[in-house]
N, C-alpha and C positions, 0 to 999 in steps of 0.2 A: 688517587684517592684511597684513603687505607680501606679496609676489607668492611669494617663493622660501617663506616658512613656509607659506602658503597650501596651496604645491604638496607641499612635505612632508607637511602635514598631511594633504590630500589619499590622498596615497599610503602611506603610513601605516594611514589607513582603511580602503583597500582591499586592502591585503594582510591586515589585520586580519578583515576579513568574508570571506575567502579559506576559511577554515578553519570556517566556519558549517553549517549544516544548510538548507537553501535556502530552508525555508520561514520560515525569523528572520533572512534577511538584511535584510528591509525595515525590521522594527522593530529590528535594533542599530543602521542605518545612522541612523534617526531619534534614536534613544539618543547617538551620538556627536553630533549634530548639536546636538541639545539640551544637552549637556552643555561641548558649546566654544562655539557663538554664543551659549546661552540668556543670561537675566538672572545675575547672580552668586549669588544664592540660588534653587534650585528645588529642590523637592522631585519625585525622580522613581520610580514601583514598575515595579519588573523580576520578572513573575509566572517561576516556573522550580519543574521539578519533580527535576530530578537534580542532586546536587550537586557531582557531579565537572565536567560540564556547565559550571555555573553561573560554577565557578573558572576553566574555560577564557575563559569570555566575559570575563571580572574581569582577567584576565593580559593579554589581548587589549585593551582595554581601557585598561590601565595602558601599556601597549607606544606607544601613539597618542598618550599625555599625556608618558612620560619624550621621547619625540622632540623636544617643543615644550619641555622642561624645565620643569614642570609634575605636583609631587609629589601623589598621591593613596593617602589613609592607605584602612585597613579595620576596622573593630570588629567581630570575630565574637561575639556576645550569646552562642553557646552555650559560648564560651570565658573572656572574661572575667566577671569576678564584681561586676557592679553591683546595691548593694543595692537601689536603685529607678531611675524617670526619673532624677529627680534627678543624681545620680549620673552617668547618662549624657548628660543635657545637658551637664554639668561636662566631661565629655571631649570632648565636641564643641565648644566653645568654645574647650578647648585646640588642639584639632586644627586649629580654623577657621584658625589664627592661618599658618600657614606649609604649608597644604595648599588646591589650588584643588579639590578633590572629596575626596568620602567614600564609600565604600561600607560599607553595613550589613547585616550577614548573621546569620546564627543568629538571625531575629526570631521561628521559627516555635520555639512553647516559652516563648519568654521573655518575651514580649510577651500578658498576657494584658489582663482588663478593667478590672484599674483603670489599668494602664501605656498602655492606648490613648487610655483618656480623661485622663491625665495630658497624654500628648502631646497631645491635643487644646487642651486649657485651656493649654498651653503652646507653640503652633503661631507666635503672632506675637513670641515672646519668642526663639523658634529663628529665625523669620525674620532679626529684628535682631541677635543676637549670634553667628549661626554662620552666616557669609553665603558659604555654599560649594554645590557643585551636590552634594545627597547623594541616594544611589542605594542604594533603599529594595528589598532583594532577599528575597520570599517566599512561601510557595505559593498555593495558589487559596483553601484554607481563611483563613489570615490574610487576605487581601484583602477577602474574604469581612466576618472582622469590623472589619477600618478603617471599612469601608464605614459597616458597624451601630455602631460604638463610636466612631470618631470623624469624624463628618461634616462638621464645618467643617474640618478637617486633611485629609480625602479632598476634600474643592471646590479644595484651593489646591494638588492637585499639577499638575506642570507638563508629564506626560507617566504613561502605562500602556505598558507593554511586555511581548510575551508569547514567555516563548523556556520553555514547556510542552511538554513530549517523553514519548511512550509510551517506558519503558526497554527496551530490548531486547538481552537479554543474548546466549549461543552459543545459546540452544536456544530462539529466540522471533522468531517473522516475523509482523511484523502484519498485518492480514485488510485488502486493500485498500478503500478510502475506498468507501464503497458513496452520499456524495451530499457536495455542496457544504460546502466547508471556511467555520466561520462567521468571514468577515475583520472582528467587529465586536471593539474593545478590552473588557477588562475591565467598563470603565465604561457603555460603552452597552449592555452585555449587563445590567447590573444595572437599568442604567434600564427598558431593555424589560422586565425581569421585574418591576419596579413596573408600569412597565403595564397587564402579563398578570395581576398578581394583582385590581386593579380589575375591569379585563374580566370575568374567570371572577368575581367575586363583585358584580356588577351588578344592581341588582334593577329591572324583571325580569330573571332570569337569559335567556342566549343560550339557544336550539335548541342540542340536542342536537350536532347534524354540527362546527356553530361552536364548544361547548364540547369537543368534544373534540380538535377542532384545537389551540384554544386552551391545552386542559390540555397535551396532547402538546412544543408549543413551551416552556411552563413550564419541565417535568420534564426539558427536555435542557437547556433555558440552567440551571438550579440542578445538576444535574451536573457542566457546564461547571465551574463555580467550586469544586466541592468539595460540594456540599450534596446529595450522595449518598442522605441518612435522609429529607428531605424530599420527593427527585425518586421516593424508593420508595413513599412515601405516597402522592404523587398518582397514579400510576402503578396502586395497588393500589386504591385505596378512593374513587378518586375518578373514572379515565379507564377504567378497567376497564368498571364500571359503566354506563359511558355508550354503550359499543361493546354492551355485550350488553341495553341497550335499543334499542339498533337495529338491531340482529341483524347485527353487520358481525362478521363472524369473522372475516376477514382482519384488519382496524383489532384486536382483539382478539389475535389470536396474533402478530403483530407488536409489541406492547406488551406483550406475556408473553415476548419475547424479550427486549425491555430491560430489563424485571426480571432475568433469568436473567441477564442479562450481569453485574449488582452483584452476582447472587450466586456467580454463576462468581468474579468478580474480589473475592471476600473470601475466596474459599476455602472459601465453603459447596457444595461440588461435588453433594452429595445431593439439595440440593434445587433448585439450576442444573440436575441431570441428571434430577429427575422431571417438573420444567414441558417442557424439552424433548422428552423422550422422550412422556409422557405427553397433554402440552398443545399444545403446536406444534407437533410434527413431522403429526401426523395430521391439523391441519387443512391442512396444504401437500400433503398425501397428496390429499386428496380433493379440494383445489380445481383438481390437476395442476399447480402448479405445481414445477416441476423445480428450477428455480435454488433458491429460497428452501429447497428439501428437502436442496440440497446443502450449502448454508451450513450448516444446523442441523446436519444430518449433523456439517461439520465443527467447528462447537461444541462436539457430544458428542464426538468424537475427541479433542479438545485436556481436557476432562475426566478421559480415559483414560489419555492421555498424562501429565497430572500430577499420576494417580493412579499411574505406574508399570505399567499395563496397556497396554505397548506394543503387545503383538501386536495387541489388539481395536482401538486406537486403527490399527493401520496396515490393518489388514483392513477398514476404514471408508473411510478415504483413499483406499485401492488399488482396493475392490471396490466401492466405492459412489458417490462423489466425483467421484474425476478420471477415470468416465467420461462422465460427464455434463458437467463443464465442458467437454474435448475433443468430446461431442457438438456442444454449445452452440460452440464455438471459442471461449471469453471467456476471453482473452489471459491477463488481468490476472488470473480467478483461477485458471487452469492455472497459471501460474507461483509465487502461494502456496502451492499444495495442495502442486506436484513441491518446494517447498523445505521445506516441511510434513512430507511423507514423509520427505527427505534428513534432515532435522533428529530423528524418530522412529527412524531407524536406527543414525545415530549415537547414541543415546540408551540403544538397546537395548544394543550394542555384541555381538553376538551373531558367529561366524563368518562371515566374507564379509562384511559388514552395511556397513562403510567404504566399501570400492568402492562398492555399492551406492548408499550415501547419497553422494558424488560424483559418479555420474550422473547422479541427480535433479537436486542442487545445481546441476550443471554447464548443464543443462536450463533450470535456473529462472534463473541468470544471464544465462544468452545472452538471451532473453528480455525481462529487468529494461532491460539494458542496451539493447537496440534499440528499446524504449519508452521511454527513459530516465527510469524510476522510480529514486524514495531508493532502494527495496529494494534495487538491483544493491549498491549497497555494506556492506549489512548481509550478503547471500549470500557475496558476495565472501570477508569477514574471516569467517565460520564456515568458508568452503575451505578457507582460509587456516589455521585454526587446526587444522583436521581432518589438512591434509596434514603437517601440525609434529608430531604428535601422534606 
């Protein structure tokens, strides 16, 4: 590439990754990377869970290629009406012809089991007649079955990319990272969980302590990807188990907390709020442990909360919560909880209640931002949106 496109190009990319989320700037820069040096045909998946999101990165994207003059088409599968592969190989072919990338969207839906193993039995047929870099865009669940449905078609892609994002709308601050963010791709997370399913079904099986490490690692890498109904399984009927033959309560209510959390997050509140109140919160009662009591605490508030039962949801926060992290001084989640409160009062919208929830916010900002957390920008734009209102 001569020198001045080079530097274009360059520069191009990084104003492109300018507008990213911090934690996807390394896998787009990789995306880009692979998509202008790679070979002429690769196949590449971009795991992504919002889909407004996803068009930003896609825009962005196309912005890096029109500079170099270099057209890149789109097929959204949940918009056009292809009766099979078929079909859609045939437009890719067409596409291939005066396009140096593709991207492929709408796969989640449209892409079940016999269209994966279609495209698998038709993987070196794509190679040869659609030799463009296509960018393979869909959620943890589809990845999920390429993986299962078509595995010689998942060994030849040429890159995994993950720009997965908790959405967080005006009235949603997520519970700071309480341990190490997993930097392993798609792909090696699925390996590891081949692994782990050997390991835990080994005969002889492991000691107890070992299986239930073991199970525990499982149940979060199959969540990872989407496999929710399975990570509940092992979680209920298999790790459970294993803590209350060794009389580990802690290892036990901490694992009745990750259940409660898939059933918080389906909207089963009743029964998220009786493992809580009922199951975990009383063994952090009696073990003293304080922190883990606030957390739950603040689980059951956010149940409250969108159950509409603001008052009990902020009487938690207020009177039981943030005095304890304030005891504790832990930065990170005083400044949840006070944008937790802000966010509960603007909700309620009762007399005074705005000001109110501005101090909080304002609290919880200064805060975000002198730690420099994502969150200062999410606080930020609920301000933002509260003082417009």
């Amino acid at each position: 590439m001569p020198a001045n496109e080079l530097f274009r190009f360059d520069l191009a990319r990084h104003r492109a990754a300018a507008g990213l989320r911090p934690e996807h700037i390394s896998d787009f820069q990789r995306l880009i990377k692979a998509l202008r040096y790679g070979s002429r045909f690769q196949l590449l998946f971009a795991e992504f869970t919002e889909a407004d999101y996803r068009d930003m990165l896609i825009r962005q994207l196309d912005l890096v290629f029109a500079e170099l003059g270099q057209p890149v088409a789109r097929i959204d599968l949940s918009r056009q009406g292809f009766a099979g592969f078929a079909a859609l190989e045939a437009e890719l072919r067409r596409l291939a012809a005066d396009h140096g990338a593709i991207h492929l969207t709408g796969v989640d839906g449209w892409f079940d089991e016999g269209r994966w193993r279609d495209f698998n039995i038709r993987r070196e047929a794509i190679a040869f007649g659609v030799p463009v870099r296509l960018a393979i865009w869909l959620s943890a669940g589809s990845v999920a079955q390429a993986i299962v449905l078509a595995p010689d078609l998942w060994a030849w892609r040429g890159g995994v990319y993950a720009f997965t994002t908790v959405p967080a709308g005006p009235h949603e601050i997520p519970q700071p990272q309480t341990g190490p963010i997993d930097p392993r791709t798609l792909a090696e997370r699925s390996c590891r969980i081949a692994v782990l399913r050997d390991a835990v079904a080994a005969d002889p099986p492991p000691d107890d302590e070992i299986l239930g490490l073991l199970l525990d690692e499982l149940a979060g890498l199959l969540a990872s990807i989407g496999e929710l109904d399975e990570a509940l399984q092992i979680r209920q009927e298999e790790q459970l188990p294993v803590y209350e033959r060794l009389g580990d309560v802690r290892a036990r209510a901490v694992t009745l907390g990750y259940i409660a959390d898939v059933f918080q997050a389906r909207g089963q509140y009743d029964e998220a709020l009786r493992i809580r109140q009922e199951e975990e919160l009383p063994v952090y009662e009696r073990l003293g442990d304080v922190r883990a009591r606030a957390v739950t605490l603040g689980k059951i508030a956010d149940v409250f909360q969108a159950r509409g039962q603001y008052d009990e949801a902020l009487r938690i926060r207020q009177e039981e919560q943030l005095p304890v992290y304030e005891r504790l001084r832990s930065a990170q989640d005083l400044l949840v909880c006070r944008a937790k409160i802000g966010i509960n009062y603007l909700a309620r919208g009762a007399a005074g209640d705005r000001q109110t929830a501005l101090e909080f916010l304002n609290l919880a900002l200064q805060d975000a931002q002198r730690l420099k957390l994502p969150e200062a920008q999410q606080i930020a734009e609920i301000i933002r949106q509260a003082v417009n209102q």
